[in-house]
N, C-alpha and C positions, 0 to 999 in steps of 0.2 A: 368257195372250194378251190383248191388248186392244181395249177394245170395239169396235165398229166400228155406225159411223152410216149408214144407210142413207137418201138420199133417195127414196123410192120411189112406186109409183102412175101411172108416166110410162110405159108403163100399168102396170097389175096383174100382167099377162104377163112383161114384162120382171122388173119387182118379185119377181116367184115362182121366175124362173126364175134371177136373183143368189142368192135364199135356198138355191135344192134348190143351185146351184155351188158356195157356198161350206160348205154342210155336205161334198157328195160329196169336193173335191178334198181339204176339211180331213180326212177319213176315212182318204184316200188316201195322205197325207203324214205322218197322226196316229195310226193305227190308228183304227180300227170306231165307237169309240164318243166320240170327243172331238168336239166341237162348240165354232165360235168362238161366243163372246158377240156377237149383234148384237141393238141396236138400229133398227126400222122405222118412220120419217114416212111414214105413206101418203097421197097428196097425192090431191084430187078433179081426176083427167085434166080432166075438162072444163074448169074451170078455164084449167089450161093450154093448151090445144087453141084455146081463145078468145082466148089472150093470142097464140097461135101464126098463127091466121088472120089477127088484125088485126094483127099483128108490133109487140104493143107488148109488147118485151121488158124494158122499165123495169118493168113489174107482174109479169111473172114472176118478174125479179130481186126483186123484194121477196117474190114468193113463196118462193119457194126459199130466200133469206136466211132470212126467219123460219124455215123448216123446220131449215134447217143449228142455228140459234142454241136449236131445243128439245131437237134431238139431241146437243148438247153438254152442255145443260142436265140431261139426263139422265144422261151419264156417258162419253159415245164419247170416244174420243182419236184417232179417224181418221175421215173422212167421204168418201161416194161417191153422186155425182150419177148415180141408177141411169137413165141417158137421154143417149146420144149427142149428140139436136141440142141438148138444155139446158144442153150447155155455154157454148151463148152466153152464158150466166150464169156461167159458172165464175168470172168477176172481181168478181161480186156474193156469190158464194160466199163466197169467200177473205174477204174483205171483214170480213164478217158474225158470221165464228168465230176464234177463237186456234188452234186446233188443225190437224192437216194435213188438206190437201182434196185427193185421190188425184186425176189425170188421167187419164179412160179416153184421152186422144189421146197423152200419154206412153206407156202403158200399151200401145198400137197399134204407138208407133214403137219401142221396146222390142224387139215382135214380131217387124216387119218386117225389121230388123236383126240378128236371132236365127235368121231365116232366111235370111239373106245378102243379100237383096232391093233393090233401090233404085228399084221403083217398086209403085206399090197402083193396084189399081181403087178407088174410095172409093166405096161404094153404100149408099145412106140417104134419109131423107127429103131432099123437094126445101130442107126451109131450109136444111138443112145442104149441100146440092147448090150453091145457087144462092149461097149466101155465101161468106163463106173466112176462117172463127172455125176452122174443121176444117182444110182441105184447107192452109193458111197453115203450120199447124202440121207436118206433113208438109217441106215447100215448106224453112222452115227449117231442118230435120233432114237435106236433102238427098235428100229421096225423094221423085218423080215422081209424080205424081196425075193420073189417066186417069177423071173423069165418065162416066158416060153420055149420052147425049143428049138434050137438052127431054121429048122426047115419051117416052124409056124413064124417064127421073124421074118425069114425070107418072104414070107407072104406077107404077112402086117407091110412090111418095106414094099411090096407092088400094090397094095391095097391103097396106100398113102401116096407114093407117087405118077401109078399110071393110072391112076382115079381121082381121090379125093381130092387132092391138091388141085386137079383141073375139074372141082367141081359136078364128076360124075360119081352118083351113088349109084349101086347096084343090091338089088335083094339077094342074090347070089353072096358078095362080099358079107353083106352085115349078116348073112345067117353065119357063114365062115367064122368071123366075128368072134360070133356069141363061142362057137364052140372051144374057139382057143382061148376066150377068156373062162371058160367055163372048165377047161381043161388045166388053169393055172389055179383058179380058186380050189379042186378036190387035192391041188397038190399041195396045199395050205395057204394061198395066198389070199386071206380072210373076205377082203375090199378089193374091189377091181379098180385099179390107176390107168384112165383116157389120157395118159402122157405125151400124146400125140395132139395138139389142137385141132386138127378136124377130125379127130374121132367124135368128137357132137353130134357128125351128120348122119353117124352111126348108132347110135344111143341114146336114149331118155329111157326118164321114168315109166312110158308105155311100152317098152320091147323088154328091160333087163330085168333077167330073175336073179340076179345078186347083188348086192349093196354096192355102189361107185362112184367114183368123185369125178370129176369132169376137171381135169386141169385150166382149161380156159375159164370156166366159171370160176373156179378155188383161184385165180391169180386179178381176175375184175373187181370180186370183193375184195380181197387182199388191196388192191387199190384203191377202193372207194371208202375204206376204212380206213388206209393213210388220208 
């Protein structure tokens, strides 16, 4: 199998939680004890969080660039931007390295399509909410993209970082949760999109009463299929 690059640290959460997927699923498909070869950049969140606030995403792109160009340096032959809204970089990515750079938003539409769908709630942080580096990508695939509204972003966006991202769930948040994703599916958005990677700690198949893709999961296959 071959290596596989990991951008990671965007946050820790997410980062940890690519690592435990892509051992379990490779387990699952591999038997017990085979383990893919990855390589982990672990980036200082803050960092980014600062380039996020002021939305100067030119110095991210340089972050991440460098990141992608140590994890090749090292030996991967595939790389993964472990962070939904940092795909706004994915063209600084590419960019940066010879080798393939996986798309969790391919990796999404993939999904969607797998479940016959043709339209997503897309729920994530507000940058990726309020732009359309994300929801664009859908749009050309042919599949319907159903926001939330200001004020339920604005929470997804405190849900994600004065909690999840540091690792604190709350039953308060994920009942929250459920109702704005619940509140995007009546407005037609078919499939619920966890376009946020620690929305997992929020979600499985024991809490949700609507069909949903898990972008962390949709982007680990996606890699262990390359």
């Amino acid at each position: 199998m071959r290596r596989i690059g990991l951008i990671g640290g965007l946050s820790w959460e997410s980062t940890s939680t690519y690592y435990r997927l892509l051992n379990e699923i490779s387990a699952q498909r591999l038997g017990a004890w085979h383990q893919p070869s990855v390589l982990i950049d672990s980036l200082n969140f803050e960092e980014i969080v600062k380039c996020q606030q002021s939305g100067d995403w030119t110095e991210s792109g340089k972050i991440l660039a460098e990141s992608a160009q140590r994890l090749a340096s090292g030996g991967a032959k595939v790389l993964a931007i472990c962070a939904n809204t940092m795909h706004v970089n994915y063209p600084d990515v590419v960019g940066a390295v010879s080798i393939p750079v996986l798309d969790i938003r391919d990796a999404m539409v993939h999904e969607v399509r797998a479940l016959g769908a043709h339209s997503l709630s897309l729920l994530g942080t507000k940058y990726l909410l309020e732009g359309d580096f994300y929801s664009s990508h859908f749009e050309r695939a042919s599949i319907h993209v159903v926001k939330p509204s200001p004020m339920q972003t604005q929470e997804l966006q405190e849900m994600i970082f004065e909690e999840l991202t540091q690792g604190v769930v709350k039953d308060s948040s994920r009942e929250r949760f459920m109702e704005i994703a619940s509140d995007c599916q009546l407005r037609g958005g078919e499939v619920v999109g966890l376009c946020c990677t620690e929305f997992g700690l929020l979600v499985d198949e024991s809490n949700a009463s609507w069909p949903f893709i898990d972008s962390t999961a949709a982007h680990v296959k996606a890699l262990l299929n390359f």
